[in-house]
Short mmCIF file of the C-alpha atoms (twelve columns), coordinates in Angstrom:
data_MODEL
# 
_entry.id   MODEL 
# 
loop_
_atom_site.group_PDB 
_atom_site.id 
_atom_site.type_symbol 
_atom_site.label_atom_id 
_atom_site.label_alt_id 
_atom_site.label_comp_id 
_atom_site.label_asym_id 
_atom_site.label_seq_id 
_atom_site.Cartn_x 
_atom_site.Cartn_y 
_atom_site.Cartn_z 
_atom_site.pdbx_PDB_model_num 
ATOM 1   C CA . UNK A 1   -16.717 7.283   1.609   1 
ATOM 2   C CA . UNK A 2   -15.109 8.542   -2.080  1 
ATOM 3   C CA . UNK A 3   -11.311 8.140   -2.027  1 
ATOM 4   C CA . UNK A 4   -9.673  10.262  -5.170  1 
ATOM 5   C CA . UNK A 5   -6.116  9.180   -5.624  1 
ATOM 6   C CA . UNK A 6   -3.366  12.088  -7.045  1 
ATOM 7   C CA . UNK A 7   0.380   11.734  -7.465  1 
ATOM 8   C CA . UNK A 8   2.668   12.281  -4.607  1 
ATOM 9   C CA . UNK A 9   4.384   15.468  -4.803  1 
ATOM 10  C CA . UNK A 10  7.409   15.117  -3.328  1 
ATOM 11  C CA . UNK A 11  8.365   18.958  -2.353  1 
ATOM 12  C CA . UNK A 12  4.645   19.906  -2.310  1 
ATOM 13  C CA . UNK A 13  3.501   16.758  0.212   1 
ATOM 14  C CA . UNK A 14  6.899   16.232  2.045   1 
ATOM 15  C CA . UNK A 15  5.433   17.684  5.389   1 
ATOM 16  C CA . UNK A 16  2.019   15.952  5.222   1 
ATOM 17  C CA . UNK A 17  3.850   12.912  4.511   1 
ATOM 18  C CA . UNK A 18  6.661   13.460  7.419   1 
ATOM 19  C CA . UNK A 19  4.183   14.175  9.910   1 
ATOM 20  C CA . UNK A 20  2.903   10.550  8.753   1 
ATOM 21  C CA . UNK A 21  5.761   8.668   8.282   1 
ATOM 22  C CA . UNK A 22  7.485   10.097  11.651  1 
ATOM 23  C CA . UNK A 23  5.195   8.817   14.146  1 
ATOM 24  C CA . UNK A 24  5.686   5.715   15.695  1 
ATOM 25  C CA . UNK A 25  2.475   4.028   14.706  1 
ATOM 26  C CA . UNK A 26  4.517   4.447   10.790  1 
ATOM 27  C CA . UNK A 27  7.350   2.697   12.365  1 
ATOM 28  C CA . UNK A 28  7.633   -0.371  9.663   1 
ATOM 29  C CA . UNK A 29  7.391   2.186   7.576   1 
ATOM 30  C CA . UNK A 30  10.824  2.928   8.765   1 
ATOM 31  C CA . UNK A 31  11.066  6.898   8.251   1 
ATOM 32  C CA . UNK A 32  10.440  7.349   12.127  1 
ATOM 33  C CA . UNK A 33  13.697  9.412   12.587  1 
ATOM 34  C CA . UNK A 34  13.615  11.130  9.500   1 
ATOM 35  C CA . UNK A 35  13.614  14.583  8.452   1 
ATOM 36  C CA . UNK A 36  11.028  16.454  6.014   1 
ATOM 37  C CA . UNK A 37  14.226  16.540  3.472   1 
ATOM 38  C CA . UNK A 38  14.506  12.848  4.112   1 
ATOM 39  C CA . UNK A 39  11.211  12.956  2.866   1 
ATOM 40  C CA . UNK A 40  11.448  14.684  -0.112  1 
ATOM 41  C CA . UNK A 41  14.548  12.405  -0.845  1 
ATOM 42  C CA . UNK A 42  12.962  9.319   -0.540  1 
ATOM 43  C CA . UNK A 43  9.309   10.604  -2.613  1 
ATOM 44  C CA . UNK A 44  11.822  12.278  -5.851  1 
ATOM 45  C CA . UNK A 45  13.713  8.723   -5.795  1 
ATOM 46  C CA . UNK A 46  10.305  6.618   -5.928  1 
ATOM 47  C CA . UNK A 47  9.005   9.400   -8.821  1 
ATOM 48  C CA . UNK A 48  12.376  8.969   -10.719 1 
ATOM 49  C CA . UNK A 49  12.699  5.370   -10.534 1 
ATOM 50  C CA . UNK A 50  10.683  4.349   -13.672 1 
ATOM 51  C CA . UNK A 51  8.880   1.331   -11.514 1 
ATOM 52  C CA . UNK A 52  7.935   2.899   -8.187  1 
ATOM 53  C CA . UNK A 53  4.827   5.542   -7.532  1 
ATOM 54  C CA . UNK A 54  3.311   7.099   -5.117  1 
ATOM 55  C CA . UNK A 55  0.007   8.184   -4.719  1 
ATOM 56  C CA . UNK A 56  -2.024  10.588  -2.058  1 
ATOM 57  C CA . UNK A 57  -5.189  8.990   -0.889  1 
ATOM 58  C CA . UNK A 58  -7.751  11.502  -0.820  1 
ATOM 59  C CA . UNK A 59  -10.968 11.614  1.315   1 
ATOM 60  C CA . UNK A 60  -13.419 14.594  0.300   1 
ATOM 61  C CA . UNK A 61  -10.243 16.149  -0.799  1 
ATOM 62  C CA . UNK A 62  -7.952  15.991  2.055   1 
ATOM 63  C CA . UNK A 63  -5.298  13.377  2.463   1 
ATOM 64  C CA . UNK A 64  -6.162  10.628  3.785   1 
ATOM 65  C CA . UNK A 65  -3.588  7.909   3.194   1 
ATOM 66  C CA . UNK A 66  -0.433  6.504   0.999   1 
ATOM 67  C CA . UNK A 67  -0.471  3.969   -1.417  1 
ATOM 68  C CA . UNK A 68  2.951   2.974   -3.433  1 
ATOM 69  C CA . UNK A 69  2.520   0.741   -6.619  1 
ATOM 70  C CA . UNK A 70  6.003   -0.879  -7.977  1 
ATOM 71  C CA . UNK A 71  7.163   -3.590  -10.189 1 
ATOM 72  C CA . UNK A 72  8.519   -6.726  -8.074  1 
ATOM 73  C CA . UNK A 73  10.396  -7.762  -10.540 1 
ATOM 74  C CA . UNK A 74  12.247  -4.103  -10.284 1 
ATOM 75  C CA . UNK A 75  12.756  -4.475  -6.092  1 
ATOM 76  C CA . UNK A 76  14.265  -6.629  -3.533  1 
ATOM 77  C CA . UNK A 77  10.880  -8.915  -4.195  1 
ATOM 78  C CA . UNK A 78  12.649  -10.511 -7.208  1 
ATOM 79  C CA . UNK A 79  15.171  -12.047 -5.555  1 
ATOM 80  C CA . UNK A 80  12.739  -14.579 -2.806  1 
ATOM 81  C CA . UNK A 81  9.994   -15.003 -5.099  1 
ATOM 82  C CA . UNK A 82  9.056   -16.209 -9.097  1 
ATOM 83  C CA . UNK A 83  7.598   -12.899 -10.722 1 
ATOM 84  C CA . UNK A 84  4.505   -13.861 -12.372 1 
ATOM 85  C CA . UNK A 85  3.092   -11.549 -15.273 1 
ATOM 86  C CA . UNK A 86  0.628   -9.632  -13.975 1 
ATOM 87  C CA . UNK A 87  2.007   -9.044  -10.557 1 
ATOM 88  C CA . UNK A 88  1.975   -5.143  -8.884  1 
ATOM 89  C CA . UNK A 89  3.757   -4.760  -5.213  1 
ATOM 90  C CA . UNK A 90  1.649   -2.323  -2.673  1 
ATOM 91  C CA . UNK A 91  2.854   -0.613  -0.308  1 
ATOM 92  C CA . UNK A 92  -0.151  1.135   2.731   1 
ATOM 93  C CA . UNK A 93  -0.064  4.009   4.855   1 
ATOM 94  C CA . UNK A 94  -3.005  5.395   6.487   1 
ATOM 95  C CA . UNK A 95  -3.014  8.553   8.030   1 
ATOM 96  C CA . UNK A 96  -3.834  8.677   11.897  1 
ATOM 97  C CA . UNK A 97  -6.754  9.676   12.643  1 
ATOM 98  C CA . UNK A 98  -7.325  13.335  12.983  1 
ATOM 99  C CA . UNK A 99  -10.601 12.968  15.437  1 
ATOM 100 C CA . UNK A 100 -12.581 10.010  16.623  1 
ATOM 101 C CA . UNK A 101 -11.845 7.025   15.193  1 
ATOM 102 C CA . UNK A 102 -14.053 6.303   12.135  1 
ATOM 103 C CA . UNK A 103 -15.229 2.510   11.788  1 
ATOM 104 C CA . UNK A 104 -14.651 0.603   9.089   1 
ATOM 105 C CA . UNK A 105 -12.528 3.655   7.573   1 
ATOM 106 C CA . UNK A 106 -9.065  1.383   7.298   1 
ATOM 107 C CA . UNK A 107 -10.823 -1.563  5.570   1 
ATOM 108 C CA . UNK A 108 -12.716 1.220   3.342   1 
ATOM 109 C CA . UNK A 109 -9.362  2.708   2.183   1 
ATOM 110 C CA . UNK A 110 -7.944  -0.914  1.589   1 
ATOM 111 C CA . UNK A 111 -10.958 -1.815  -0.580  1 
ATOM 112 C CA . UNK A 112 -10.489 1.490   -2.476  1 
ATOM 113 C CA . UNK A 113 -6.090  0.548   -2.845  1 
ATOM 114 C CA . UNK A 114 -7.062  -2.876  -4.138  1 
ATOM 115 C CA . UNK A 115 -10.529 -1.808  -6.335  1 
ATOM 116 C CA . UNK A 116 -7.404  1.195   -8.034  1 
ATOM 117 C CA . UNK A 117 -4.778  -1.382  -8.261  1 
ATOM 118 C CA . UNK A 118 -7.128  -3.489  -10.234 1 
ATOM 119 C CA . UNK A 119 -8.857  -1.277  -12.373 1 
ATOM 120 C CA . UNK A 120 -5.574  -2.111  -14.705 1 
ATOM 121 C CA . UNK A 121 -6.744  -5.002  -16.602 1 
ATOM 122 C CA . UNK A 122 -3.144  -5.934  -16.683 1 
ATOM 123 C CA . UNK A 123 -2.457  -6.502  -12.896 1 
ATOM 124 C CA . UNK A 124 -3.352  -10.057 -12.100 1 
ATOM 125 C CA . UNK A 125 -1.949  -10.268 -8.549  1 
ATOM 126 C CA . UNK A 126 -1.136  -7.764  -5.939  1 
ATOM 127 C CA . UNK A 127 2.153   -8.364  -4.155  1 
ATOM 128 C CA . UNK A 128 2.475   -7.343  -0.249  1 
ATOM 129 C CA . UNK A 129 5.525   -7.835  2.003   1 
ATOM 130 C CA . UNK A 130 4.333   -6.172  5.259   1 
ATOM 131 C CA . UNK A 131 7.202   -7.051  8.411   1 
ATOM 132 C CA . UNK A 132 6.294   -10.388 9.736   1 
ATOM 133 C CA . UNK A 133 5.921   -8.328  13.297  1 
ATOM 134 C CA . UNK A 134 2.819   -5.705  11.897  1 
ATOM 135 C CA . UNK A 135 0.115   -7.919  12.893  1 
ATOM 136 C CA . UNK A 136 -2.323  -5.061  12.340  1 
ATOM 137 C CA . UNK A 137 -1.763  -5.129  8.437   1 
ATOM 138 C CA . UNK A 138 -1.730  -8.879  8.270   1 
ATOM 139 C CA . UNK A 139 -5.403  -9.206  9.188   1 
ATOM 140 C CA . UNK A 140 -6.153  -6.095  7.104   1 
ATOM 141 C CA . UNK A 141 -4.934  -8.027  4.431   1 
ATOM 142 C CA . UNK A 142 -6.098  -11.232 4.811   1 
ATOM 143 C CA . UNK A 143 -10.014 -9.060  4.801   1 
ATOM 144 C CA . UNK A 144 -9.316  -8.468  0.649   1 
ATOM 145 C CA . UNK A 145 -8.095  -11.195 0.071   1 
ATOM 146 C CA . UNK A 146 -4.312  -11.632 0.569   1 
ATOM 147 C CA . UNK A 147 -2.925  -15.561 1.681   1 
ATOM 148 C CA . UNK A 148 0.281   -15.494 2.615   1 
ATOM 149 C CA . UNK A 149 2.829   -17.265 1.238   1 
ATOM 150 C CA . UNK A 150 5.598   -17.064 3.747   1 
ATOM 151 C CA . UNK A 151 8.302   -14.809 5.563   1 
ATOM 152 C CA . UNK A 152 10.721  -13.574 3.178   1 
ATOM 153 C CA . UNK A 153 14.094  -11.547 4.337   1 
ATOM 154 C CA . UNK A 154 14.157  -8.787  2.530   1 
ATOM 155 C CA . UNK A 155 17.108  -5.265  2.766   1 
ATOM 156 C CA . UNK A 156 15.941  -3.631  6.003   1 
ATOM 157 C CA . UNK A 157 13.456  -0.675  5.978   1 
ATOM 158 C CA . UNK A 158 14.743  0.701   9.287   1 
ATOM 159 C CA . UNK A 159 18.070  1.763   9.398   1 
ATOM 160 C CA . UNK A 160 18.372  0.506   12.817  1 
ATOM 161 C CA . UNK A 161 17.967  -3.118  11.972  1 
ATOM 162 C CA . UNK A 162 20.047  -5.165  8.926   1 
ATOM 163 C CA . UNK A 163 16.881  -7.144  7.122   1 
ATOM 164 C CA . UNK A 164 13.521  -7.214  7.346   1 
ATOM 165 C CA . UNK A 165 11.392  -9.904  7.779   1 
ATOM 166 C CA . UNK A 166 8.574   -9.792  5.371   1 
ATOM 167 C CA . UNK A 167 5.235   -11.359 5.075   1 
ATOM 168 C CA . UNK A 168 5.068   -12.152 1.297   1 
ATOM 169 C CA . UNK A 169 1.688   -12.552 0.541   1 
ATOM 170 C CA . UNK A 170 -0.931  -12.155 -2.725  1 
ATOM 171 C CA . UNK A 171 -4.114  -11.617 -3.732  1 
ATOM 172 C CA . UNK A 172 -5.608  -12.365 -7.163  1 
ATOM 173 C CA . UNK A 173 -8.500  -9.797  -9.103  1 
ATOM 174 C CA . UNK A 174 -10.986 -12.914 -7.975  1 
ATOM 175 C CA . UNK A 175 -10.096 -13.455 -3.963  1 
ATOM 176 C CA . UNK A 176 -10.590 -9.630  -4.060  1 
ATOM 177 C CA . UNK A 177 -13.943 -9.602  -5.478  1 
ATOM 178 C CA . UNK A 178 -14.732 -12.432 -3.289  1 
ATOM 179 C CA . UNK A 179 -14.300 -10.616 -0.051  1 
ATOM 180 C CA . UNK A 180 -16.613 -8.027  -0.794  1 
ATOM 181 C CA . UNK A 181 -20.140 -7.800  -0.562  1 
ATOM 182 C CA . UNK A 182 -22.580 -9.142  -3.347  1 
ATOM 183 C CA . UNK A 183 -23.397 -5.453  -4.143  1 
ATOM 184 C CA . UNK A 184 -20.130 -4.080  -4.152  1 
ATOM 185 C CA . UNK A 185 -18.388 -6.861  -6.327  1 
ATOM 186 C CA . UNK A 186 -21.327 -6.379  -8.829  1 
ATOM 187 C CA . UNK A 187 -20.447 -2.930  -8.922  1 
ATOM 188 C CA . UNK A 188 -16.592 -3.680  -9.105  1 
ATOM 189 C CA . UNK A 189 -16.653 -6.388  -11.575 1 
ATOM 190 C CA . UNK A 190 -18.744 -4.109  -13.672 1 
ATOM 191 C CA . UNK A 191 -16.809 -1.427  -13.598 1 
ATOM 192 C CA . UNK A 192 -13.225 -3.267  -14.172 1 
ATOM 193 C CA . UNK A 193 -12.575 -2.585  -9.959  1 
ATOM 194 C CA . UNK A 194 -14.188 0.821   -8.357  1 
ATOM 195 C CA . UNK A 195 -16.217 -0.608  -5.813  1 
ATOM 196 C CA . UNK A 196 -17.228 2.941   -4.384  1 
# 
């Protein structure tokens, strides 16, 4: 697998993204009720913000999965946590699946996030803060290299609750690179991240 990442287009990608985000498998994502405008709303907002991006993950081309980069010292993180230099806050959506089930895929596309998010020499630590209830994501992290820290309550992401209860957890460039395999964190540490 070759993931390509591209920036989110928020007119161009709203429906991709909505059938995403809509689904209840999304719903930490907290867009389950939304409309494709709510979409577009949400995506020109991140572009505009000056410390918030979005990116399509592409596989062969076609999307594949969302990745958001953003300064924690610019979001709701700055207020539970010391901001270190260095630190980036990711946000992870993967697409469902569109036939079988691939194995391995959703670790693939999390090595891929963390190998892009790293290729800036200038990002240290990556910042999560996944709800404390998405046990999925938790041990998806803790594969690359995240250790929690602690729950955090954070603004709520769905509009039906008041807070959220985040997982704030990090991962440094070399608990990353220890996760993978000898091969692949040759290749990564070689070239400043890509491990694919």
């Amino acid at each position: 697998m070759r993931f390509t990442f591209r920036p989110v287009d928020p007119v161009a990608d709203a429906h991709v993204l909505h059938n995403w985000v809509s689904q209840e498998y999304a719903r930490f994502w907290g867009m389950v009720g939304c409309t494709e405008q709510d979409v577009v709303n949400e995506y020109s907002g991140i572009a505009a913000s000056g410390h918030h991006q979005a990116f399509l993950g592409l596989d062969g081309g076609l999307p594949a999965f969302l990745m958001e980069r953003y300064l924690p010292e610019a979001s709701p993180l700055a207020d539970v946590y010391e901001v270190r230099p260095g630190d980036v806050g990711m946000h992870l959506l993967v697409a469902p699946p569109s036939g079988s089930p691939r194995p391995g895929f959703t670790t693939s596309v999390m090595q891929a996030v963390m190998a892009e998010l790293f290729d800036d020499p200038a990002t240290r630590r990556v910042v999560v803060e996944p709800d404390a209830r998405n046990h999925k994501i938790h041990v998806l992290n803790q594969k690359v290299g995240f250790r929690p820290h602690g729950v955090v309550t954070l603004p709520a992401v769905d509009p039906a609750e008041d807070h959220k209860q985040g997982l704030l957890s990090f991962c440094t460039r070399e608990d990353f690179l220890a996760t993978l395999t000898p091969i692949l964190a040759a290749r990564a540490a070689v070239t400043g991240g890509e491990t694919q």
